[in-house]
Wavefront OBJ file of the C-alpha trace (Angstrom):
o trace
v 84.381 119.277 59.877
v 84.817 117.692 62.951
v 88.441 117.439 65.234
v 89.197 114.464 66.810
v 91.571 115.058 69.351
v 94.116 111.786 69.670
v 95.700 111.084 72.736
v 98.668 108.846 72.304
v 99.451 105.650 74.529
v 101.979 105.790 77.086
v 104.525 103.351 77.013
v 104.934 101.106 80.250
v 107.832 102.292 82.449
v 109.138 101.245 85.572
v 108.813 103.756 88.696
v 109.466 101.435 91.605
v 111.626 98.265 90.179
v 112.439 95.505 92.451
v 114.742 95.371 95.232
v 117.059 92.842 96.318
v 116.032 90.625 99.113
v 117.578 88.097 101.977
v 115.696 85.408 102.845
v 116.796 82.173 105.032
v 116.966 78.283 103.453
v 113.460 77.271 103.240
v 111.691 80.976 103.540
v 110.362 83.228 101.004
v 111.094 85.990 99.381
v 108.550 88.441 97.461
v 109.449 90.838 94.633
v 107.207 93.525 93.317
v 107.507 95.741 90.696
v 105.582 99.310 90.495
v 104.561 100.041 86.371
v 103.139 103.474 84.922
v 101.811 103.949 81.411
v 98.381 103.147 79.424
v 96.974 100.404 80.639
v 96.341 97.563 80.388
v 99.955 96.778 81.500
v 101.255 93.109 81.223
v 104.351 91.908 83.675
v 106.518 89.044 82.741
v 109.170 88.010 85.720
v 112.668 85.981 84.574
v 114.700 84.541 86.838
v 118.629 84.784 85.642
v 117.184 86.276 82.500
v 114.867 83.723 81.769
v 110.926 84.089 81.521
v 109.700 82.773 84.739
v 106.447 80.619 83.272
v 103.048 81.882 84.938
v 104.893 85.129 87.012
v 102.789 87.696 84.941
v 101.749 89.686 88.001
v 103.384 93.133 89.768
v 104.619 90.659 92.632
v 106.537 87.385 92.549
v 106.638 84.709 95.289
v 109.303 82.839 95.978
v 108.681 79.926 98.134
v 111.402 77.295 99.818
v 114.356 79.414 98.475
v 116.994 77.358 98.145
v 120.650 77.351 96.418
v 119.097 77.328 93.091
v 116.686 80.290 93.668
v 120.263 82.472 94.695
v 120.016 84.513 91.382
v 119.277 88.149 89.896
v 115.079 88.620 88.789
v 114.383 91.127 86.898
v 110.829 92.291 85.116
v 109.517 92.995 81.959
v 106.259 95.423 81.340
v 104.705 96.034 78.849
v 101.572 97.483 76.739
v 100.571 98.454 73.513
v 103.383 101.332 72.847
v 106.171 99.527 74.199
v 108.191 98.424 77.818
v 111.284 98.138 79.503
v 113.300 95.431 81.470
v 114.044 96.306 84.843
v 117.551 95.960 86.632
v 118.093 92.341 88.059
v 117.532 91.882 92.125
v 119.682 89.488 93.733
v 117.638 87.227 95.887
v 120.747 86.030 98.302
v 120.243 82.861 101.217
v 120.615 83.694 104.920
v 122.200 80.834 107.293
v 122.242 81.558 110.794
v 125.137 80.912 113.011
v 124.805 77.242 114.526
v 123.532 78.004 118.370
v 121.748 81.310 117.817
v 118.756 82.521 118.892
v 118.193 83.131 115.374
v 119.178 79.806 114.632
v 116.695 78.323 116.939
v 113.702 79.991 115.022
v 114.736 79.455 112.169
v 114.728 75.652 112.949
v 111.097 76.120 114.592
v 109.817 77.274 110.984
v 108.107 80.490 111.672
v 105.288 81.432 109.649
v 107.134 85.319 109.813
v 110.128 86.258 111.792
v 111.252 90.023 112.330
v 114.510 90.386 113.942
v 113.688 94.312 113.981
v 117.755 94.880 113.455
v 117.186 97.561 110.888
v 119.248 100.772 111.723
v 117.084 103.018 108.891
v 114.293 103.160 106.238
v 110.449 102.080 106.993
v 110.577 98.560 106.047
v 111.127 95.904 109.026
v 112.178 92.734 107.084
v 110.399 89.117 107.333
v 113.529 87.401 106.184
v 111.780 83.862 106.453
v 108.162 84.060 106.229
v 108.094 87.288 103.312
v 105.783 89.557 105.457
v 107.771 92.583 105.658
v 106.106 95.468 107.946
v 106.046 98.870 108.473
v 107.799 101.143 111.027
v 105.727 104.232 112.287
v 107.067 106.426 114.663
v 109.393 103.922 116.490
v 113.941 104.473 116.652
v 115.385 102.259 115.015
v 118.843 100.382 116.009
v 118.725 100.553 119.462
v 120.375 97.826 121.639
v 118.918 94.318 121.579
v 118.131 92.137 124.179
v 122.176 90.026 123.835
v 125.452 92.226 124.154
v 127.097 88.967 122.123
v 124.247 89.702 118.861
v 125.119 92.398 117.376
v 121.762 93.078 115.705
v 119.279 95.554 116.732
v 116.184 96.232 118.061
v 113.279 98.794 117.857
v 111.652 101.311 120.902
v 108.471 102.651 121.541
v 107.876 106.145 123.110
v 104.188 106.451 123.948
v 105.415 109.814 124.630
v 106.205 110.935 120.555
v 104.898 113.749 119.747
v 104.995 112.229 116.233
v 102.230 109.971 116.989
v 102.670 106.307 118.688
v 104.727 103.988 117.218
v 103.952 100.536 115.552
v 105.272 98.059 113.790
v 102.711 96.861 111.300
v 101.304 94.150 108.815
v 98.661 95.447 106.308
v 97.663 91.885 105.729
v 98.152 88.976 108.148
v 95.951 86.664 106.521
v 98.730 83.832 106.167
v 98.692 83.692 110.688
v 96.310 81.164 111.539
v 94.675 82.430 114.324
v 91.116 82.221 113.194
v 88.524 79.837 114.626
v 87.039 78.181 117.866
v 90.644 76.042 119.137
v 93.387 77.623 116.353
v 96.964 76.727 117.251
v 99.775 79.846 116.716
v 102.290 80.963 118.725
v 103.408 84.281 119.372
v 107.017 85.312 120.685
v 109.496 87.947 121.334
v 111.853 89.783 123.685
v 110.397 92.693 125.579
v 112.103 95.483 127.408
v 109.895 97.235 129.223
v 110.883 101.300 130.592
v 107.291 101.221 132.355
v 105.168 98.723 133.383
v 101.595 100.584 133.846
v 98.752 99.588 132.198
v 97.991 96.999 129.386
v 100.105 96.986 126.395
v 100.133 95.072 123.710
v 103.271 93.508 122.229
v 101.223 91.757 119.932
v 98.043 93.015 118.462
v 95.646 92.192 115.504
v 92.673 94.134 116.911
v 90.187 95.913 113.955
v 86.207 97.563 113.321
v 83.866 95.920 115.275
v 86.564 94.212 118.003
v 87.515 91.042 116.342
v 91.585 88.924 116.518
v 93.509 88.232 118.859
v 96.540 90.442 121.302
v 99.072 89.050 123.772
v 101.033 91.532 126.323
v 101.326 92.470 130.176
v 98.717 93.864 132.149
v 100.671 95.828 134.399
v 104.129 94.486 135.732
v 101.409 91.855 137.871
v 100.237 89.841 135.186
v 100.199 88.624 131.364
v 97.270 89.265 129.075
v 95.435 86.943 126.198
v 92.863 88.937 124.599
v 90.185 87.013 122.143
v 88.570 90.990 120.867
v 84.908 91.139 121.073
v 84.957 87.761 123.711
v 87.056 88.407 125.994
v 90.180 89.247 128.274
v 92.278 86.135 129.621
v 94.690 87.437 132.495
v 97.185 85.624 134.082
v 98.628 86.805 137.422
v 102.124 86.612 137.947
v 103.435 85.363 141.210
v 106.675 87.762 140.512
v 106.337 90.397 139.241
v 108.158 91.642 136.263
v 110.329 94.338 136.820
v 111.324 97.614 134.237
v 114.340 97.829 132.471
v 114.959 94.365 132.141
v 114.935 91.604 129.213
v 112.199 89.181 128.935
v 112.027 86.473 126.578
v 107.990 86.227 126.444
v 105.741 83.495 124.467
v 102.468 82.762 123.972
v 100.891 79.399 122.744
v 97.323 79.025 121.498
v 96.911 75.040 121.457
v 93.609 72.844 121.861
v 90.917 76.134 123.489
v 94.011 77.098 126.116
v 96.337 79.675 125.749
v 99.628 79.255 127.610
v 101.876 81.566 128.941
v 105.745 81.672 129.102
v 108.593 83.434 130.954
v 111.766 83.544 130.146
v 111.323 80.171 128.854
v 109.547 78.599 131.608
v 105.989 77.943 131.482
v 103.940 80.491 134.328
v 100.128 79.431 133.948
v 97.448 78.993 130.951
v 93.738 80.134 130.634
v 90.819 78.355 128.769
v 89.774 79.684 125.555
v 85.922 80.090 126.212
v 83.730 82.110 123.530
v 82.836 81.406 119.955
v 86.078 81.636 118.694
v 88.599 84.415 116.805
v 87.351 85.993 114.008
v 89.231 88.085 111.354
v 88.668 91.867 111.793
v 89.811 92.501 108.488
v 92.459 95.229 109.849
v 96.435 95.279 109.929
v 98.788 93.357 112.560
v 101.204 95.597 115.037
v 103.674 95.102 117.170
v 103.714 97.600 119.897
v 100.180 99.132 120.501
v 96.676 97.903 119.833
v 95.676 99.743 116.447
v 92.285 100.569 117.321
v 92.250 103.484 117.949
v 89.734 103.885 120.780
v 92.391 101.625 122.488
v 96.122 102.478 122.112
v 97.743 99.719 124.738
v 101.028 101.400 123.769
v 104.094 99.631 124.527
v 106.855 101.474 126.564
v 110.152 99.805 125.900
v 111.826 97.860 123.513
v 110.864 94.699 121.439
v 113.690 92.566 119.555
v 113.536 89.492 117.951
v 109.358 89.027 116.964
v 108.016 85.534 115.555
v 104.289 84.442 114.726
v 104.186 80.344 114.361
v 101.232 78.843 112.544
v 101.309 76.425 115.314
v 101.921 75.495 118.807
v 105.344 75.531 119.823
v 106.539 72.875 122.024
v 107.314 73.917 126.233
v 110.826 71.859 125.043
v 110.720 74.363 121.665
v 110.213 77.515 123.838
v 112.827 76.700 126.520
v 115.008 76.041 124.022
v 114.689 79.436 122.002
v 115.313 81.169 125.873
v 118.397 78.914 126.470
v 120.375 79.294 123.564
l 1 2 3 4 5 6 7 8 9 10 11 12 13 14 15 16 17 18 19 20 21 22 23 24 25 26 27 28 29 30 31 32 33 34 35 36 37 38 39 40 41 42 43 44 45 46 47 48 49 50 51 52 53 54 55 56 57 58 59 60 61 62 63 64 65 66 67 68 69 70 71 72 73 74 75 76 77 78 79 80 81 82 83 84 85 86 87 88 89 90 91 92 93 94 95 96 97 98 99 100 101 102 103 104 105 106 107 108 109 110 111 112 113 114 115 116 117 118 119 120 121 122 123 124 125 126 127 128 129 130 131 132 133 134 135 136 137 138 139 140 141 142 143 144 145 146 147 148 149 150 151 152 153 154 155 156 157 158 159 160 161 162 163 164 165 166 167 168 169 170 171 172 173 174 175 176 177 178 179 180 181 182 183 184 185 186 187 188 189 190 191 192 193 194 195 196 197 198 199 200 201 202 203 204 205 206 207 208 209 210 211 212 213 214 215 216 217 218 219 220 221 222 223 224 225 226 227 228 229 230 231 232 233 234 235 236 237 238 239 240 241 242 243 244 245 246 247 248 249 250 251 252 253 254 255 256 257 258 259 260 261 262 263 264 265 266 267 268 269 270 271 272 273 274 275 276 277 278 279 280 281 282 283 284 285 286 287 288 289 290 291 292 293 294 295 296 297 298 299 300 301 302 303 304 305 306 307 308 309 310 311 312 313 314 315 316 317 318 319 320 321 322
């Protein structure tokens, strides 16, 4: 006699279902859906309750939202002893305020934009470009760099006992910053409490010293760092000064690197080296993530943007002005 022991399938249930999500005119927005139960599991996305053709993954992508993407999605799994239907998630459209800063990147078309306003949970929103990041050991909803904004901003405390705080990107492979001349831009306002040292504002620094970081080296002078090539320093002929607002940008454009003040342009370097290369590790704001190199920021950072291209010295003045 022999016992065969049976085990049953599971059926496919839902234990993270999708959120809703803002996104501007023209971003996009990403859904995803987390599924338990025998596998294999099969997903089937529907947009106002209607199968979405081709959406059979745990994540849908949403790209160039627009009025007719302003609807509920919801999710079906499903495997060979049944499924469920998740809630619907509203996917509503952002429109900034004519003559915002907001406005003003938002008309720029950022490849991922972080206004770092969130006053709790761990998720900074990308309510343009869809790469949301993570906050680690940061305070949330401090005051941002305009008393007329009301949104937010985030601080770093190299201090924490918690561990130093980022804000970070597991994957950043949509940035273009890869290659011998790339063009990106990099932008944000900076608060610093202290002024010693490096730190990195941005960073996408990873094993074996590869991307790219932009920050001050000391309250002297501006840093451009190519990892595993080299350090590109700018020297400021004022120098910056704690506890005060800077709108700071970076533009990678044709081997140069350029450098920018509250929207005035303070000096460039030449690119030399053979090019970025991917290090195949996440993308902060606030502190290098190697960890053999910290490059904490001490201050406060509102209002982050990446651009998979060079802004304009007219673009950049602009975003300072309004």
């Amino acid at each position: 006699v022999v016992n065969l022991a049976v085990n049953p399938a599971v059926p496919a249930s839902i234990t993270q279902p999708p959120v809703p999500r803002q996104v501007y005119v023209g971003g996009t927005a990403t859904f995803t859906v987390t599924a338990n139960g025998t596998a294999p599991i099969t997903y089937q996305w529907k947009k106002g309750g209607a199968n979405i053709t081709g959406a059979t993954s745990s994540t849908l992508i949403i790209t160039n939202a627009g009025p007719g993407d302003a609807v509920l999605y919801s999710v079906g799994v499903t495997n060979v002893a049944g499924g469920t239907v998740s809630a619907g998630a509203a996917l509503t459209l952002l429109t900034p305020t004519p003559g915002t800063y907001e406005a003003a990147v938002i008309a720029s078309g950022p490849a991922a934009y972080w206004r770092l306003g969130e006053s709790s949970g761990t998720t900074a929103f990308d309510y343009f470009g869809g790469h949301d990041a993570v906050y680690t050991n940061v305070t949330l909803g401090v005051p941002g760099y305009s008393a007329s904004d009301p949104n937010t901003a985030v601080s770093f405390d190299p201090s924490n006992p918690n561990g130093l705080g980022s804000v970070t990107l597991a994957d950043p492979s949509a940035f273009q910053f890869i290659g011998a001349t790339p063009s990106f831009s990099l932008e944000a306002w900076v608060n610093f409490n202290d002024l010693t040292g490096v730190q990195r504002v941005f960073s996408y620094g990873g094993p074996g010293f590869h991307g790219v970081a932009f920050g001050i080296n000391t309250a002297t002078g501006l840093r451009f760092t190519t990892y595993g090539v080299q350090d590109y320093n700018l020297n400021l002929a004022t120098p910056l000064v704690p506890n005060t607002w800077y709108h700071l940008a970076g533009v990678a454009n044709g081997g140069a690197f350029y450098f920018y003040i509250n929207g005035l342009p303070v000096g460039s370097v030449a690119s030399i080296g053979p090019g970025i290369s991917s290090p195949g590790a996440p993308f902060a704001l606030g502190r290098n993530p190697l960890s053999t190199a910290t490059e904490a920021v001490n201050g406060t950072i509102d209002e982050a943007a990446v651009y998979n291209r060079a802004l304009t010295a007219d673009e950049v003045k602009s975003h300072y002005s309004v």
